[in-house]
C-alpha positions in Angstrom: -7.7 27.4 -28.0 -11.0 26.3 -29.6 -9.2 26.2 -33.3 -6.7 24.2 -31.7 -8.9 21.4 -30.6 -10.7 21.3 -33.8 -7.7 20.5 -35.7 -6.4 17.7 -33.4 -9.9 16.7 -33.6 -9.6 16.8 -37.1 -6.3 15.1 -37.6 -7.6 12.4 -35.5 -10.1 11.2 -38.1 -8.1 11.9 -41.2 -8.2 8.8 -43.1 -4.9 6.3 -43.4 -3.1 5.8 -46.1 -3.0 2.2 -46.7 -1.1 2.4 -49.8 1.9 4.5 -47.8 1.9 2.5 -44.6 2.0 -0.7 -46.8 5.3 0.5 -48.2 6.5 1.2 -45.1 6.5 -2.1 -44.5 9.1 -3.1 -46.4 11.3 -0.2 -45.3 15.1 -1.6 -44.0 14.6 0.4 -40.7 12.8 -1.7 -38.3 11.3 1.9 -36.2 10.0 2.5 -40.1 8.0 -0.6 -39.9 7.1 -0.7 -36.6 5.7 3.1 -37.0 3.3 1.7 -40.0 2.0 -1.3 -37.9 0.5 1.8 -35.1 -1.0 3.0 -38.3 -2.7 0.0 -39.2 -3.9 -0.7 -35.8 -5.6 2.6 -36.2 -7.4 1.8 -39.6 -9.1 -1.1 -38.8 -9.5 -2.2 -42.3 -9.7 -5.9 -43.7 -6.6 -4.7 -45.9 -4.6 -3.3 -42.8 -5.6 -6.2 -40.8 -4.1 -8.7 -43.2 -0.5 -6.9 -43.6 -0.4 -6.3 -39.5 -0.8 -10.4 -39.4 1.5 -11.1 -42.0 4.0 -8.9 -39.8 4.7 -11.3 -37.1 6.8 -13.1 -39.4 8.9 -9.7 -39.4 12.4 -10.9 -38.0 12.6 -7.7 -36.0 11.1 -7.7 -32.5 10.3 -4.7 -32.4 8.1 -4.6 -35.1 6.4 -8.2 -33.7 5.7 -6.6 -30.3 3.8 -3.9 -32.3 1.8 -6.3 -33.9 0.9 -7.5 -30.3 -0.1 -4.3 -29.4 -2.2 -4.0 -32.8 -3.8 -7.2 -33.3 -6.5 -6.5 -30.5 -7.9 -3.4 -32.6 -10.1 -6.0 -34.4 -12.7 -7.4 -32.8 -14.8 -8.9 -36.0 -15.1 -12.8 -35.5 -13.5 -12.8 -38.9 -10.7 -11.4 -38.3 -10.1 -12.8 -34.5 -10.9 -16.3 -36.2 -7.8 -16.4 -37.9 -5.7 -15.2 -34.6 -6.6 -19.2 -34.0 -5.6 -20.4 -37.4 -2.4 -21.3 -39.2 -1.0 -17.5 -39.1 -1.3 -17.2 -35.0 -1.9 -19.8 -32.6 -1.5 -22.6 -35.3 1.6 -21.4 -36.8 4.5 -23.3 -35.8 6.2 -20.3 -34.6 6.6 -20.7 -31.0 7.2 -16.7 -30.9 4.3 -16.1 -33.1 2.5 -18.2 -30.6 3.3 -16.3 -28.2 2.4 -12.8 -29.5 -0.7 -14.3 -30.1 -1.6 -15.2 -27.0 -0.6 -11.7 -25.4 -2.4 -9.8 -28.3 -5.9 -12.3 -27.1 -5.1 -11.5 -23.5 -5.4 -7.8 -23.7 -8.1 -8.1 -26.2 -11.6 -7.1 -25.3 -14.3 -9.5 -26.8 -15.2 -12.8 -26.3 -12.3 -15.5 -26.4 -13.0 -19.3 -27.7 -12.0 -21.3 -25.2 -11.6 -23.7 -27.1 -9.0 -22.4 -29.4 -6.7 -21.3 -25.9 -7.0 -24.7 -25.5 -5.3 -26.2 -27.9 -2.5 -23.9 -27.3 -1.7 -25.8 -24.1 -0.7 -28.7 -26.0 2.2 -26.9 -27.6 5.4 -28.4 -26.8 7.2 -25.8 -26.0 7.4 -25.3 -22.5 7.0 -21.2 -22.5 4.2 -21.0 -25.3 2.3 -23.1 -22.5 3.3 -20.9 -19.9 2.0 -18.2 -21.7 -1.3 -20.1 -22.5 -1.6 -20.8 -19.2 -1.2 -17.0 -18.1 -3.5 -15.7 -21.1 -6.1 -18.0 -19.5 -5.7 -16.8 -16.5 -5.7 -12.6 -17.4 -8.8 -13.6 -19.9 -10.5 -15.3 -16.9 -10.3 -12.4 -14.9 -12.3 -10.2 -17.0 -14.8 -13.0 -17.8 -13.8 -12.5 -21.5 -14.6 -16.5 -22.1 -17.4 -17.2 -25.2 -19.6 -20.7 -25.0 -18.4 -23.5 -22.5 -14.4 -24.0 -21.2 -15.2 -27.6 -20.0 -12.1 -28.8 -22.7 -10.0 -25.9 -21.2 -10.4 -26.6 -18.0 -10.0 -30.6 -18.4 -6.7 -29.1 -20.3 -5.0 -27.1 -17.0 -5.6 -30.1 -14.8 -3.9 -32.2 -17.6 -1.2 -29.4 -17.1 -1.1 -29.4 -13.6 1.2 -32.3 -14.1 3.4 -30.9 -17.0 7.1 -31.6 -16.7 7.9 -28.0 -16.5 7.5 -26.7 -12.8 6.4 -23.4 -14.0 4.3 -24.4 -16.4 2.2 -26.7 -13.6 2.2 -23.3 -11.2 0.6 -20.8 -14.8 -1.8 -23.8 -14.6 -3.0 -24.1 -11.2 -3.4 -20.3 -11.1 -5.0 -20.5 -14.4 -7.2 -22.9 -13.1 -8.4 -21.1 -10.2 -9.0 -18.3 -12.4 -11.0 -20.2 -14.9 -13.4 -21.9 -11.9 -13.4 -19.1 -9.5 -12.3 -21.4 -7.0 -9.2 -21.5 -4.6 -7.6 -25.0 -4.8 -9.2 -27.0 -1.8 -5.2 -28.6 -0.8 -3.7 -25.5 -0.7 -2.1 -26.3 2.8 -0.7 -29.1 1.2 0.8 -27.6 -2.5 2.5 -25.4 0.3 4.1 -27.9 2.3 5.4 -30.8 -0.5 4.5 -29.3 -4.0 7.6 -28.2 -5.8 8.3 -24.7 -5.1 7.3 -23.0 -8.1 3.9 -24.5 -7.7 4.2 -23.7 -3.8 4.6 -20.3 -5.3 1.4 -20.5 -6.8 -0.5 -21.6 -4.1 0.5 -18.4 -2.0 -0.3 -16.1 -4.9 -3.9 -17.5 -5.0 -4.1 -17.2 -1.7 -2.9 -13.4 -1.8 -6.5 -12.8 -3.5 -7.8 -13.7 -0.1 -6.1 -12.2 2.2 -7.2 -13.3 6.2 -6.8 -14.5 9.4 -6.7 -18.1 7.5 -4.1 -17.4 5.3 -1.8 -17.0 8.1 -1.0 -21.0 8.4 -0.4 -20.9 5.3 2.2 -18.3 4.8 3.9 -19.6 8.3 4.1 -22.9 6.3 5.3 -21.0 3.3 8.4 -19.7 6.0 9.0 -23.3 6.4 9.9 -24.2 3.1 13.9 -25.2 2.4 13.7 -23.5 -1.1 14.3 -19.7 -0.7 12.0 -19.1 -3.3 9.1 -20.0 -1.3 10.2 -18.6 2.0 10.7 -14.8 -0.3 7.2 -15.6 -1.5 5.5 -16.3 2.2 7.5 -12.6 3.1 5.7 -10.7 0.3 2.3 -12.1 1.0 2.6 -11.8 4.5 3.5 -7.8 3.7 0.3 -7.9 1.8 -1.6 -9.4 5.2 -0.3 -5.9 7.7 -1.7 -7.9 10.3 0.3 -7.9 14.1 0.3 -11.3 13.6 2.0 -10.8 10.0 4.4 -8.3 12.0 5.5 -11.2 14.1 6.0 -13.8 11.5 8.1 -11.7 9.6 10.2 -11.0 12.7 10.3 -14.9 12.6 11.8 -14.9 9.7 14.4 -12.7 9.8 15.3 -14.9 12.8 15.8 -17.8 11.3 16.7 -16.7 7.6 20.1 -17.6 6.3 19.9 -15.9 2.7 21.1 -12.3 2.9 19.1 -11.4 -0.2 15.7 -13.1 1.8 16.1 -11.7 4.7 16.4 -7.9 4.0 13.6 -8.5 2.0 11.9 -9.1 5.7 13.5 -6.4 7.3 12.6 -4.4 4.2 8.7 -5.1 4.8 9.1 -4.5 8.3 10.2 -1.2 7.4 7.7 -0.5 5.2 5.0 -1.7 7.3 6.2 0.3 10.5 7.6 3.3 9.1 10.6 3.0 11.6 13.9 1.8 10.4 15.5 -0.9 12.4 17.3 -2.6 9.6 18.3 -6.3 10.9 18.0 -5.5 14.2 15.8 -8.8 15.9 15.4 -7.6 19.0 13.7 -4.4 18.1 11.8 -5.5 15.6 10.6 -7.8 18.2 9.8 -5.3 21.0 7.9 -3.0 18.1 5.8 -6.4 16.9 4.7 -7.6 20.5 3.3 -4.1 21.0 1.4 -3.3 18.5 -2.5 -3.8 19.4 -4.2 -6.8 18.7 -6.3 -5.4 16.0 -3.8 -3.5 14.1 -3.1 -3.2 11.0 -0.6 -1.5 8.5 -2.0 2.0 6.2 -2.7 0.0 2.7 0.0 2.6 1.1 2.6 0.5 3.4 1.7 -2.6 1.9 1.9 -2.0 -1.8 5.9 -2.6 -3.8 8.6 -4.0 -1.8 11.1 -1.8 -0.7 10.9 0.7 1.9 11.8 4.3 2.1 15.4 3.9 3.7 18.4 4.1 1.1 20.3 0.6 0.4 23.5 1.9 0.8 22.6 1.1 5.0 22.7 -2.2 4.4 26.2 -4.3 4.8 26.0 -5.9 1.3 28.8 -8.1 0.3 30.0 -5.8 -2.9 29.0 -2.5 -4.5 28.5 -2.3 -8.3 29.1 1.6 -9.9 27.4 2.9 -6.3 24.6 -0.3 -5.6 25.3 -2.4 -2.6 24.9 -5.8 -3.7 23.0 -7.7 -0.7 22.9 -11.2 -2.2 25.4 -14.1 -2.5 23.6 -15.8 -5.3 23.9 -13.0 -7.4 24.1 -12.9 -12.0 25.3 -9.5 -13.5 24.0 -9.1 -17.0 26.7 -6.8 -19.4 25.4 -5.1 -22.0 27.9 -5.4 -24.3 26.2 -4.1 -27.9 27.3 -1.2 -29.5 28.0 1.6 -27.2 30.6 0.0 -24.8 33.2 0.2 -27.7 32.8 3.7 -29.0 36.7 5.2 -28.9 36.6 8.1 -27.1 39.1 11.3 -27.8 41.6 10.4 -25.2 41.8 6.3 -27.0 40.0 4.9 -24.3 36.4 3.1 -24.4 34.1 2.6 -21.8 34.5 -1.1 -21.7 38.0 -0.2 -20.0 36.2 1.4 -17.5 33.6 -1.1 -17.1 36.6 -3.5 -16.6 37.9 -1.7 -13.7 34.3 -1.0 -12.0 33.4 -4.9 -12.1 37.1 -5.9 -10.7 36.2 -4.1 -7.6 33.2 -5.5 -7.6 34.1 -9.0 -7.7 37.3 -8.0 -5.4 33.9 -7.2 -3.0 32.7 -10.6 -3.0 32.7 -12.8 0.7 33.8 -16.1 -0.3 29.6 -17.8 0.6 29.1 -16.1 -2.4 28.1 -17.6 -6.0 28.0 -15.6 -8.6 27.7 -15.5 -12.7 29.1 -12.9 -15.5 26.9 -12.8 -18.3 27.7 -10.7 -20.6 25.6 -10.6 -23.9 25.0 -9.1 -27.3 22.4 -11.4 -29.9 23.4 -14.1 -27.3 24.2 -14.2 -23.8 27.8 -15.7 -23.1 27.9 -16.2 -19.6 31.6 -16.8 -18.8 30.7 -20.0 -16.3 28.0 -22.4 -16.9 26.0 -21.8 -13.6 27.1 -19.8 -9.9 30.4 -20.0 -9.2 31.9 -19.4 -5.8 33.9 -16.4 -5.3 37.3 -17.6 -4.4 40.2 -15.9 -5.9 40.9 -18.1 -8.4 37.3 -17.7 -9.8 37.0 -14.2 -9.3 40.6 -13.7 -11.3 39.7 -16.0 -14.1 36.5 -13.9 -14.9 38.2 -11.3 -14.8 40.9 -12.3 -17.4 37.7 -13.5 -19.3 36.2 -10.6 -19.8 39.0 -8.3 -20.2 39.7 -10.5 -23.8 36.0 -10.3 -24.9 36.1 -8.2 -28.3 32.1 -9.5 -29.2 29.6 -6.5 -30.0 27.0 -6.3 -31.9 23.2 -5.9 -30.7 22.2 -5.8 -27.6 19.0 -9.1 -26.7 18.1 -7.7 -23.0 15.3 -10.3 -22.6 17.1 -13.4 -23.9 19.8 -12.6 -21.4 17.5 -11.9 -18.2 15.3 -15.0 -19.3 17.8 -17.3 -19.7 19.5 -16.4 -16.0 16.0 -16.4 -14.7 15.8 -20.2 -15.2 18.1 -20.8 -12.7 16.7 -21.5 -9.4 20.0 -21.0 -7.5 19.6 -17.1 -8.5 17.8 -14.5 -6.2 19.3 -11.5 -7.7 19.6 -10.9 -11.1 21.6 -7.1 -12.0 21.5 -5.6 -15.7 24.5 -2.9 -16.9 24.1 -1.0 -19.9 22.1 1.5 -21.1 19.4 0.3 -21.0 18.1 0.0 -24.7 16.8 -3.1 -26.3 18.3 -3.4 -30.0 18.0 -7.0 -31.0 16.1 -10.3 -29.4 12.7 -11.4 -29.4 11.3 -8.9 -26.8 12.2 -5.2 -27.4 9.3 -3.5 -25.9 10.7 -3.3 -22.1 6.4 -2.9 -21.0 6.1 -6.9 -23.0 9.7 -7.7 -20.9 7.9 -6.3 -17.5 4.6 -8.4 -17.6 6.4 -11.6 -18.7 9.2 -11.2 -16.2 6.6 -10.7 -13.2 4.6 -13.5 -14.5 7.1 -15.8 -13.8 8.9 -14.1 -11.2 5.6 -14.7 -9.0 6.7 -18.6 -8.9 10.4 -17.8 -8.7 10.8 -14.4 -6.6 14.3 -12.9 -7.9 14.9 -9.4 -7.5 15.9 -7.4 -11.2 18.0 -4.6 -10.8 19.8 -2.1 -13.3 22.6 0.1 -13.8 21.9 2.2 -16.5 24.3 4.4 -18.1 23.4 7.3 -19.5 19.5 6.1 -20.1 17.2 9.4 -21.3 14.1 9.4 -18.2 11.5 7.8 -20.2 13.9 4.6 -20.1 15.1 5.3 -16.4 11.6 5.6 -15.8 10.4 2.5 -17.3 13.3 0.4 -15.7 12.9 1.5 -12.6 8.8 0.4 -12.5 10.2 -2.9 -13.7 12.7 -2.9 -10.8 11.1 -1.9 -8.1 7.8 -4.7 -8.5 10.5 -7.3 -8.3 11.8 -5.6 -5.1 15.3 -4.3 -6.9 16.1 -0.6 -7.8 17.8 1.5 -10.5 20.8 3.3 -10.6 21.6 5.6 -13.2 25.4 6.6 -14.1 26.5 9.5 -16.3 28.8 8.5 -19.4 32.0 9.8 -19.2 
């Protein structure tokens, strides 16, 4: 046992070959190239820091969200000073940007403000998102160098950016940066647009108390679901009797399926008793609970509780998942393995064909609904939610029953693009689950961006993976499950 540690310990220092992984580089398979960027990262060498750089020009994301991951590996103020320059945040890359500003943001030395700040003048509206949102995780582990007066002035010039999300990044960013709550929260609540509503509630999550009740009753107020979904999870978070009994509330008086299960849902969880959407016993259980109680702090973390979904009345079923919402997109993983001809001449497309006709045969007519089914591209087959009437449900049908596209399969293009509409509270992926093309293919990357966002927009992600190995079931379903939604896994045929 002792000569076995010594030769791990030994294998762990043996020098890299710089000369080998460099060739590697220029290998056709993008795992090749991706494999010598780890090696790099573990160098640490000005030569190996210069060819991991160079590599987020590599058109392969997965070799680009290894140079994320590497980049942070040198912390010499030579080599971080040209993460600022013309090959990171100054290139005019917006993607380049963007792994930039997630290498700085898990990095652990100092971060010139100054340089962030210039990065929230981009014009693109998601390389200032993620400025905004590398300020805000840099902020938090007081990783700033010298003053962030330009910075700051910077997020209050963004706090009136054109892009919703981008003004809610900065407000949260800002609070971050100052270590102070925004003094009109009560009033972002009420009027601000909803994403920056959103934000407003998440600051407040930080602290938690008896005065962030008027605020998240507010937040129940709102007209825009996402806001209400928001006020639910925070008020989850806040276990208080009082909590209890706005939540009740809400399930009251909410008129979105999706919205208010995820009520009853932290009901549930907070209780331990299942009463489903049952008011009036969710109401007797609220009004007797003591006045000082509050929920076990296991209750309150994640979103959905211990009962199984197939209880709830939803208004389809996708391959075994009861689908709750009526403002629902279905992402179809349509690269490679959907057309593979099997022994008997069938493909599993065909039966893909027949599992989403029943599902779509499931729909109530209140809902709206999108088919997206993607490759490089997503093609949804309408241009936003579509009611389900039978015309509409039998054209999308016919659509995609005379779709012949494969090729690879973009996952976060897909999800990001459908995440953009506001109309959506439910977003459900089908495939197996493997990125193979796009500019995101490490699903961790997809997770932290997704729940960035999804803080200001609060849609549920769920998947139906077929035949996924566990590591990928595994990593789907903590994905999933922070957004509220769950994973199914199905067995290829």
């Amino acid at each position: 046992m002792i000569i076995g540690g010594l030769v791990v310990a030994l294998v762990g220092v043996l020098p890299v070959d710089l000369k080998d992984l460099s060739a590697k580089l220029r290998d056709k398979d993008e795992r090749a190239r991706a494999e010598a960027i780890e090696g790099l990262g573990r160098d640490g060498s000005k030569e190996a820091f210069e060819l991991v750089l160079g590599a987020l020009k590599d058109p392969s994301s997965r070799v680009q969200d290894a140079v994320e991951k590497a980049l942070p590996s040198w912390s010499e103020p030579a080599f971080v000073a040209q993460l600022y320059g013309k090959k990171g945040l100054g290139d005019s890359d917006a993607w380049i940007q963007r792994h930039t500003l997630g290498a700085l943001a898990t990095a652990s030395y100092p971060i010139d403000a100054d340089a962030l700040a210039a990065a929230l003048s981009s014009k693109e509206p998601r390389v200032r998102f993620a400025a905004c949102h590398a300020v805000e995780r840099i902020a938090v582990r007081a990783g700033f160098a010298g003053k962030t007066d330009k910075l700051s002035k910077m997020l209050d010039k963004l706090a009136k950016d054109p892009d919703e999300e981008v003004r809610a990044a900065a407000l949260v960013g800002q609070a971050r940066l100052t270590k102070r709550l925004p003094a009109d929260a009560q009033a972002l609540v009420e009027t601000a647009p909803p994403a920056v509503a959103c934000a407003a509630l998440w600051l407040q999550a930080t602290e938690l108390g008896a005065p962030a009740l008027p605020l998240l009753r507010s937040g129940l107020q709102r007209k825009e679901r996402s806001v209400r979904a928001a006020a639910i999870d925070h008020l989850r978070l806040l276990a208080t009797r009082d909590a209890a009994l706005a939540l009740v509330e809400a399930i009251k008086s909410e008129t979105n399926p999706a919205t208010l299960w995820r009520a009853a849902d932290a009901l549930e969880a907070l209780s331990g008793v299942s009463f489903g959407d049952k008011i009036d016993l969710w109401q007797q259980w609220a009004s007797n609970l003591p006045a000082a109680w509050t929920a076990q702090a296991e209750s309150r973390e994640g979103r959905k509780s211990s009962n199984d979904s197939t209880s709830k009345s939803g208004t389809a079923v996708l391959a075994g998942m009861p689908i709750v919402s009526t403002r629902v997109a279905i992402l179809i993983d349509l690269s490679g393995s959907v057309w593979e001809k099997r022994a008997d001449g069938t493909i599993p497309k065909d039966d893909l064909e027949q599992e989403l006709a029943r599902t779509l045969d499931g729909f109530t007519p209140e809902t709206r609904f999108q088919l997206v089914p993607f490759t490089e591209d997503p093609a949804a087959l309408s241009k936003a939610l579509t009611p389900a009437t039978p015309q509409a449900v039998a054209k999308t049908k016919a659509d995609f029953a005379g779709l012949k596209t494969s090729g690879k399969g973009d996952y976060w293009d897909a999800i990001e693009q459908t995440l953009a509409d506001p109309e959506v509270d439910t977003i459900i992926v089908y495939g197996d689950g493997a990125p193979s093309g796009g500019r995101r293919w490490d699903l961790a990357r997809m997770e932290l961006d997704y729940l960035a966002r999804n803080r200001f927009r609060r849609v549920e992600l769920s998947a139906v993976l077929v035949g996924a190995s566990k590591g990928l079931t595994e990593r789907w379903t903590a994905w999933c499950v922070a957004t509220g939604g769950e994973v199914k896994s199905v067995s290829k045929r």
